[in-house]
N, C-alpha and C positions, 0 to 999 in steps of 0.2 A: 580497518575493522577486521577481528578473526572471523573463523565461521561461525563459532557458536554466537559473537556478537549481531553476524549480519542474518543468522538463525531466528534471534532472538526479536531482530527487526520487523521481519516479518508478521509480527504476531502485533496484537494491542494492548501491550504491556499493563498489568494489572485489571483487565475486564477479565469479564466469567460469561462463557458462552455455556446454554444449558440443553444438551443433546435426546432427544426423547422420542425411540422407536416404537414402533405403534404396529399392532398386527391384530385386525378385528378387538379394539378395544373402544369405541367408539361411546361405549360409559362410560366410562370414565376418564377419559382424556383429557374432557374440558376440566374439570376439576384437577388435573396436574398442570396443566397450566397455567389455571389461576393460580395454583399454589407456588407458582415460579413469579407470576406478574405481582401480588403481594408479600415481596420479600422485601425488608427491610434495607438490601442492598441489590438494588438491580440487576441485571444479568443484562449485559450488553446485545448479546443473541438465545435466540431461543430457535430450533432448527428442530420440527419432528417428521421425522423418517417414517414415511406410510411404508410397510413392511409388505407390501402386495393385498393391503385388508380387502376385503370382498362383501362384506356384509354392511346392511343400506345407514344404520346407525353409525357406524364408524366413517363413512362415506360425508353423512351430514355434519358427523360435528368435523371434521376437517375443514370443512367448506367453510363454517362458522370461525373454526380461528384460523384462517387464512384473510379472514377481515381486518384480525387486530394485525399483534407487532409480530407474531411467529412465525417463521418461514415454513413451507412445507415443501418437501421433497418426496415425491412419488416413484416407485418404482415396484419389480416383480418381488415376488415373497424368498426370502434369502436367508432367512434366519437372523435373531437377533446380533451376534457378535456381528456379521457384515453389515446388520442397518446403523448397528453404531459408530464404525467405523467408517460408514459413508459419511455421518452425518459430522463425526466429527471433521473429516476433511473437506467439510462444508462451513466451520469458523474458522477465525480468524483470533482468536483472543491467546491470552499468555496461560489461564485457568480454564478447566474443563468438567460439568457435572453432568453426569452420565444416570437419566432418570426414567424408568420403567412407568409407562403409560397408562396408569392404575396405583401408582404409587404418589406420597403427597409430598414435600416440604413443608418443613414447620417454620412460620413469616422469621426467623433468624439463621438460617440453615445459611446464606453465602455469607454473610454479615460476619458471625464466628467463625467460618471457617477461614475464609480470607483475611480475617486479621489477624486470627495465628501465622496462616502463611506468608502475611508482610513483614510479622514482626520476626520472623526466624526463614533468612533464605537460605537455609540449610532445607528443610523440609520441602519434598515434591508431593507429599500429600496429607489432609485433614480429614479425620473420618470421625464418624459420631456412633453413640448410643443410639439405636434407633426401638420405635412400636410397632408389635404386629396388631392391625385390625383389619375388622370385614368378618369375615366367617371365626377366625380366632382373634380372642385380645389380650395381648402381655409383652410386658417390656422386654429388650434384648438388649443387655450388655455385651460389649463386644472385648477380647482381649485386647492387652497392650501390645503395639508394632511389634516388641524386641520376642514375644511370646511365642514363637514360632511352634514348642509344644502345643500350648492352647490353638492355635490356628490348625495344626493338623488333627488335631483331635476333637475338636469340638466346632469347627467352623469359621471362616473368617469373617469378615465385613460382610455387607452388602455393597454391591459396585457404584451405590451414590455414594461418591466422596467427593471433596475439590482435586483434582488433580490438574499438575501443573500438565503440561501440554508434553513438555518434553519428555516425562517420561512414558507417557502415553505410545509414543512415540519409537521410546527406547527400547520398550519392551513388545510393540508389533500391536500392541490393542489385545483383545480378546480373542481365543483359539476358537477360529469357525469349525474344526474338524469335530468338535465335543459334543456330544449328543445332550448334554446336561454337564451342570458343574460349570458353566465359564466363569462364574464369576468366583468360585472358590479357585481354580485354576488360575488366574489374574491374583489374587491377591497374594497366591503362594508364592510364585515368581517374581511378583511387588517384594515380598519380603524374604526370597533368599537370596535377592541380587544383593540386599546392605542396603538397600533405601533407605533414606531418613521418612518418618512421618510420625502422625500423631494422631490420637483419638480423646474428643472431647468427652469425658465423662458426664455429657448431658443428653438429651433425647431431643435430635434437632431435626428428624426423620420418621417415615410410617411407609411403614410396608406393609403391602393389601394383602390379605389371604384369601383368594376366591374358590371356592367349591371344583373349579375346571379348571384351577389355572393350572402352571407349566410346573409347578413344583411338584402334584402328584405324579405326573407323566417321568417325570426326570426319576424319580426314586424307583420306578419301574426297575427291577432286578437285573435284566439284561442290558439296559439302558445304561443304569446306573454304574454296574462293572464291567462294562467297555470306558465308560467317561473313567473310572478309578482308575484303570491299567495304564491309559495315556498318559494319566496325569503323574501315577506314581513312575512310566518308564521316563517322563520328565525330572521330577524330584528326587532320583532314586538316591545321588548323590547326600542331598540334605538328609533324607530318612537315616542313611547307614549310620552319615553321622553323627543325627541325633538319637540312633537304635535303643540302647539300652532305657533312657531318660523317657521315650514314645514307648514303647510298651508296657512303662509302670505307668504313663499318664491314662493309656488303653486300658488296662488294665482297671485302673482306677473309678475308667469313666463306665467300664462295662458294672462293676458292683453296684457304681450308682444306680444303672439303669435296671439291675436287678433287683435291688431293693427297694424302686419305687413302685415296678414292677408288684412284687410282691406285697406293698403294702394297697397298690389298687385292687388286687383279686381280694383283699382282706377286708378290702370295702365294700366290693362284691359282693362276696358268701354275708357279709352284716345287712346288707339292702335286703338281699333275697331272703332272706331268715324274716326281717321283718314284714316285706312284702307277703310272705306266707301267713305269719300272724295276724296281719291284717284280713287277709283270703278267709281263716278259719274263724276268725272271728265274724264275718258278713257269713259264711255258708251256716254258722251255727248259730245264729237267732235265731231264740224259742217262738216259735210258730211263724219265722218268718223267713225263711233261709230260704236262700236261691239254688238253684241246681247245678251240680257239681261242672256242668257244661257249661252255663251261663254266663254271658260276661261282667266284667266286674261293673258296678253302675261310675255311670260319672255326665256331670254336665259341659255345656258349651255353652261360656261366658265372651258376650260378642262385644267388642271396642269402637264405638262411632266417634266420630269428632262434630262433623258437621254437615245435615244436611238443606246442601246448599248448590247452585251450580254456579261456579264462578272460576274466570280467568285473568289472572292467571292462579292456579292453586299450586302454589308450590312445594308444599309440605303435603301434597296428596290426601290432603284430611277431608274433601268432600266429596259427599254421594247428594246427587241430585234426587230433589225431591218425588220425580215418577220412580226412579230408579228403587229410592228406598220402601218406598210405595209395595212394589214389586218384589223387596225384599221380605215385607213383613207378610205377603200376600204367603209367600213360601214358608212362611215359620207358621204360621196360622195352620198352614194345610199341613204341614209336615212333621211338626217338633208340637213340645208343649211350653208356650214360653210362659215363667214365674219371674217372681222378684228373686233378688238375688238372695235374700233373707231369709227367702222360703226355700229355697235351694240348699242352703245351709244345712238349715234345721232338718230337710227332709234326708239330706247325706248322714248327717248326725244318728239320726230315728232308724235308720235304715230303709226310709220309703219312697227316697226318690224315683219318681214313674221313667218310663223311658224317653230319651230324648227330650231331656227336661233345657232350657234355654233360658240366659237374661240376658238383657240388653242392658249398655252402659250407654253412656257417652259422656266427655271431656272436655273440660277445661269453657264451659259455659257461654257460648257463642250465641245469642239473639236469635240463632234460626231454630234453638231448643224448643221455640214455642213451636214453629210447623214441626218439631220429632213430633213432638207431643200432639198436636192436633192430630197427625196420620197415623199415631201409636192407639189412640183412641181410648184411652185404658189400660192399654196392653203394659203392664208392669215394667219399670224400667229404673233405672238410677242416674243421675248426671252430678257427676264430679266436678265444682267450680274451687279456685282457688276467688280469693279476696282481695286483690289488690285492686286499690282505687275503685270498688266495686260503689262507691258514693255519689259515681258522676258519670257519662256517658263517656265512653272509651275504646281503643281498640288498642288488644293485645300490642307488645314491644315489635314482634316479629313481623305481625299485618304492617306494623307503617315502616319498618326497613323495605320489607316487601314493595311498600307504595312507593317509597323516594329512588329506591334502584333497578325494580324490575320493570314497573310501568313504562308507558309511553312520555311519559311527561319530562319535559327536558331540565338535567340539573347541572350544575357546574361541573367540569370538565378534571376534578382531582379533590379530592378531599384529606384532610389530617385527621388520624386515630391514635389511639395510647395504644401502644401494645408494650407491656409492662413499665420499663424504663425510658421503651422509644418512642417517638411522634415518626410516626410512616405516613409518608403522602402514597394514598390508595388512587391510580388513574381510573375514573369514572366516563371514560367516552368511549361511547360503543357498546352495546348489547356483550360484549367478553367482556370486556374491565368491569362495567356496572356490576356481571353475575358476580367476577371474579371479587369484587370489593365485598359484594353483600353474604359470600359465602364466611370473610375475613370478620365484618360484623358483625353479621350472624353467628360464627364462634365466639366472639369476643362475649357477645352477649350473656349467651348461653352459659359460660362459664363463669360470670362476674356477679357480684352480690347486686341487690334489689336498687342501692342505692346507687352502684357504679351504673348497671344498666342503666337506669332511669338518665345520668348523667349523659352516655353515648346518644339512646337516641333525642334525647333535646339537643344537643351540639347537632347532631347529623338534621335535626328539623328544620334547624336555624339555619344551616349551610345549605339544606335545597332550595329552598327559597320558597316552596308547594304552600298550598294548601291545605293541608292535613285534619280538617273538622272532619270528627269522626262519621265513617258512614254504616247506618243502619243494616248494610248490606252484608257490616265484616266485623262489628261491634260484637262486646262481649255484653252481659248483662246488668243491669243497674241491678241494688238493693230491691226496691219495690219490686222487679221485674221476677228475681230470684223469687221473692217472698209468692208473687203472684203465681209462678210455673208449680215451687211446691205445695201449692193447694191444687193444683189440678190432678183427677183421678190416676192412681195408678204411678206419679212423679214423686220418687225419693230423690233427696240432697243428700249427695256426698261430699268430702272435704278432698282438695285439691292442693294443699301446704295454702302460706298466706301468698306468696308473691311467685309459682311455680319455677323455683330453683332448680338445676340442679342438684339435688342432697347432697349425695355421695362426695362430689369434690371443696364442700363446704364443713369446717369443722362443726363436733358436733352438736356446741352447743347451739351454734346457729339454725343445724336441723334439726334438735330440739325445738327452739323456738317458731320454725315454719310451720311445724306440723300442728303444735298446741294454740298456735295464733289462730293458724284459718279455721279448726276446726272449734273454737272459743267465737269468732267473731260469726260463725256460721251456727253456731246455737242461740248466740244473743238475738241474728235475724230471723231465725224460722220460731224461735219460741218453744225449741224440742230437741231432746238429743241427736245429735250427728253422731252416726254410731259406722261408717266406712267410710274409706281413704284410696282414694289413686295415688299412687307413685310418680310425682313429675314425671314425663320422659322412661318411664316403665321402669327407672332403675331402685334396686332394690338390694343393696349386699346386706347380709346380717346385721352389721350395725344399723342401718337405717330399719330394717323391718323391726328390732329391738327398740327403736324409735318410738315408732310406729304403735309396738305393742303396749309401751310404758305408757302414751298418751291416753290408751284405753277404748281404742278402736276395736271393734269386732270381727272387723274383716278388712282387707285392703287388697286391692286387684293392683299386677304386674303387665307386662306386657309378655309373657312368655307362652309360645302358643303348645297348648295341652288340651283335653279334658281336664275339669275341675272332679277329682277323684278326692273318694274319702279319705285318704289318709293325708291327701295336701294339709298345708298350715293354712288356717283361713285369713292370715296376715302376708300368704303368699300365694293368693289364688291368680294362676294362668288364663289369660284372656286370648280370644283373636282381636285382634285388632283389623279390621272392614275397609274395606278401600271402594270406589267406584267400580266392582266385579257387576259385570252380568249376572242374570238370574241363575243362566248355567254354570256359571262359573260357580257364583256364590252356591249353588247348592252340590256342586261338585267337591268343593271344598269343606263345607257343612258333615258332607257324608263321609266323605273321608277321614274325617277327622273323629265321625263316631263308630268309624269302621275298624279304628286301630286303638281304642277301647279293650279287647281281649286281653 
């Protein structure tokens, strides 16, 4: 056998080991790993390099997947090109993915990758389209290998790809000397050696954008042209010789950048013009105008889910019933809480008082009747959608919730559709269970009324549980509905019929959500339903045009603002409330009507 064959032996010819450095990231970690443990195609290792983390969150969840199948390797903080490089000479496989600890795979990401790479062993690497979300969201197409213009001018890959081992290898791994940039460094060097590879024209990846992560720190100016000089006294060769061809593509890309440039300040000066209009129109009402100092009026529209104390709450939707108690104790003393109707009209009039407040709440939970007994009166609105509202029931989510995250024990793997494939998700162990129900939980979320309804009866049957709905985490019967909205102070809102996602549903379908529930919510209360919540807060133009056609007057988002006059009342900004302390909550309360000016 030569070397490269007895090279070759070494390794576990066609597995994929999946490499994943960790450096105080401790949110989201378990969540990259689940998203590693339901892939469509296994990953023979999975190996994360604690990067010297220090902080007590990232401490636990290690601890937690060092239960399941993931190796973990500890060691002092060294910067990410050394943690990856350890960790990869910590597998043993033929294929290697190199995955950022906040970053997710999409359930087909080795599946595609690896079968391009079986079916053509010319190529040492598979790379994809990937999404940025978190803090920003928008797709990124990537150029083609042979693009080497595009690559220096506009960016390469991101460093999850499949890569075969060897050349990993061939080329040293990642330059620890880089202060930022290793992985555009990597991919430059990947494609001025002549590498074969390939880029799926599909989005088989997600890349997190955090507020603090390392991407603002890298762009740092001195940072960033130290990383540039090394890399270009690397490259200097490929630049000369693609010189002429790179500074028309520079060129090209700088006009762009100028021209978007220039049409944002043009949106600018058009905001602010009308912002002014708006200004002079509230300081100049006849006999009612504010003082030229004055801030402008606006309200604070508050988002409840449920108040209820219950574990496990996975979706953060509940405030315990003292807690909320305490909340209102503080809106009472401090704010003026109104309906939201009357909040309207009074932004409308020009007289809304100060620190004018409504209470909402979502998606019609059984514990609506103690809102409402501890609200007393106190004006409010609760937003129910309609589905199976005819019979005692608990939301799709509560009973994934019940079958994966409880105590109660289920079988040890479960089968899902995820589009074309049947994936066996492992369900043993508190990681697999999460890692499964995060995999169903998307599924869910994105799938029509009737597909959902499909998953969770397959998954009901397969737990084996007992699943009779409990009054503890039910949503509301018809009667129940009809009952809450005769109680003082309680308006019905429409919540679509079966709360969809809209936006990734064509529209005639979100057509049809919105005019269903809010037609089957007039035939029960006996009176127009005249507001709307946005499933899940979303809200892009098309849907709010939705929205408007049905003939709603108003529809609350999740975006957190003052509700200011000049908002579209089909696009009014909520906070959305979580279990905060009294300090908290009224720290944020204020701050929120403190940045009002």
């Amino acid at each position: 056998m030569g070397q490269a064959g007895a090279v070759m032996a070494e390794f576990r010819k066609g597995e994929i080991a999946v490499v994943i450095p960790c450096f105080d990231l401790g949110a989201t970690l378990e969540e990259t790993v689940a998203s590693v443990l339901t892939q469509t195609r296994a990953a023979a290792q999975i190996v994360v390099v604690d990067d010297g983390s220090t902080d007590a969150a990232t401490q636990a969840a290690l601890a937690r997947i060092e239960t399941g199948p993931a190796r973990v390797l500890r060691g002092p903080h060294v910067g990410v090109a050394r943690a990856r490089a350890r960790g990869v000479d910590e597998t043993t496989t033929e294929f290697i993915v190199l995955l950022d600890a906040d970053d997710v795979l999409q359930p087909t990401f080795l599946r595609k990758t690896a079968a391009r790479m079986e079916t053509d062993a010319g190529l040492e690497f598979v790379a994809s389209n990937y999404e940025l979300f978190g803090a920003v969201n928008a797709p990124v197409p990537r150029p083609a290998p042979d693009d080497l213009v595009a690559h220096l001018c506009e960016g390469s890959y991101a460093i999850t790809a499949l890569l075969r081992r060897t050349l990993w290898d061939r080329l040293g791994g990642s330059d620890p000397e880089l202060p930022c940039a290793e992985d555009w460094d990597f991919w430059l060097r990947v494609l001025a050696s002549g590498t074969r590879g390939e880029r799926i024209d599909e989005t088989l990846f997600r890349y997190r954008i955090r507020p603090r992560s390392r991407d603002p720190r890298g762009f740092d100016r001195s940072r960033y042209q130290q990383a540039l000089r090394r890399i270009v006294d690397k490259q200097r060769a490929l630049i000369t010789r693609l010189g002429p061809e790179l500074l028309q593509a520079k060129r090209r890309s700088l006009a762009a950048a100028c021209a978007e440039e220039d049409r944002l300040a043009q949106e600018r000066t058009r905001v602010l013009a009308q912002l002014a209009a708006v200004e002079h129109a509230i300081t100049s009402r006849p006999g009612g105008g504010v003082p030229a100092s004055a801030s402008l009026p606006g309200a604070a529209v508050l988002g409840y889910h449920r108040v209820a104390a219950l574990d496990p709450d996975t979706f953060g939707l509940c405030v315990p019933p003292p807690l909320f108690r305490a909340h209102l104790e503080y809106l009472l003393r401090h704010t003026r809480p109104m309906a939201l109707p009357a909040i309207l009209a009074a932004l409308d009039a020009g007289t809304l008082p100060e620190r004018a407040v409504a209470l909402t709440f979502d998606d019609g939970y059984l514990d609506a009747f103690q809102a409402a007994e501890i609200l007393a009166g106190v004006p409010a609105t609760f937003y129910v959608n309609v589905e199976r509202i005819d019979r005692r029931h608990e939301a799709w989510q509560e009973i994934l919730e019940r079958i994966f995250l409880s105590s109660q024990p289920i079988p040890p793997s479960c089968e899902v559709e995820i589009g074309t494939d049947c994936v066996v998700l492992p369900s043993l162990g508190p990681i697999a269970r999460k890692a499964a129900f995060d995999t169903v939980y998307r599924l869910g979320q994105n799938s029509s009324a009737a597909g959902r309804n499909r998953l969770v009866e397959r998954l009901s049957a397969w737990s084996g549980l007992d699943l009779a709905p409990r009054d503890s985490h039910r949503v509301v019967t018809a009667d129940e509905l009809v009952e809450l909205g005769h109680r003082p102070g309680c308006d019905i809102g429409a919540h679509s019929a079966h709360h969809l996602r809209l936006p990734v549903h064509p529209r005639i379908v979100q057509r049809q959500e919105v005019a269903e529930g809010r037609q089957r919510l007039e035939h029960l209360l006996g009176r127009p339903v005249t507001s709307f919540a946005y499933p899940y807060g979303e809200c892009p133009r098309p849907t709010v045009e939705i929205a408007r056609h049905a003939g709603f007057a108003s529809a609350v988002s999740t975006r957190t603002a003052l509700l200011r006059p000049w908002d579209d009342p089909l696009e009014i900004p909520r906070v959305e409330v979580g279990a905060w302390s009294v300090e908290e909550f009224a720290a944020r309360l204020e701050s929120l009507f403190a940045a009002r000016a």
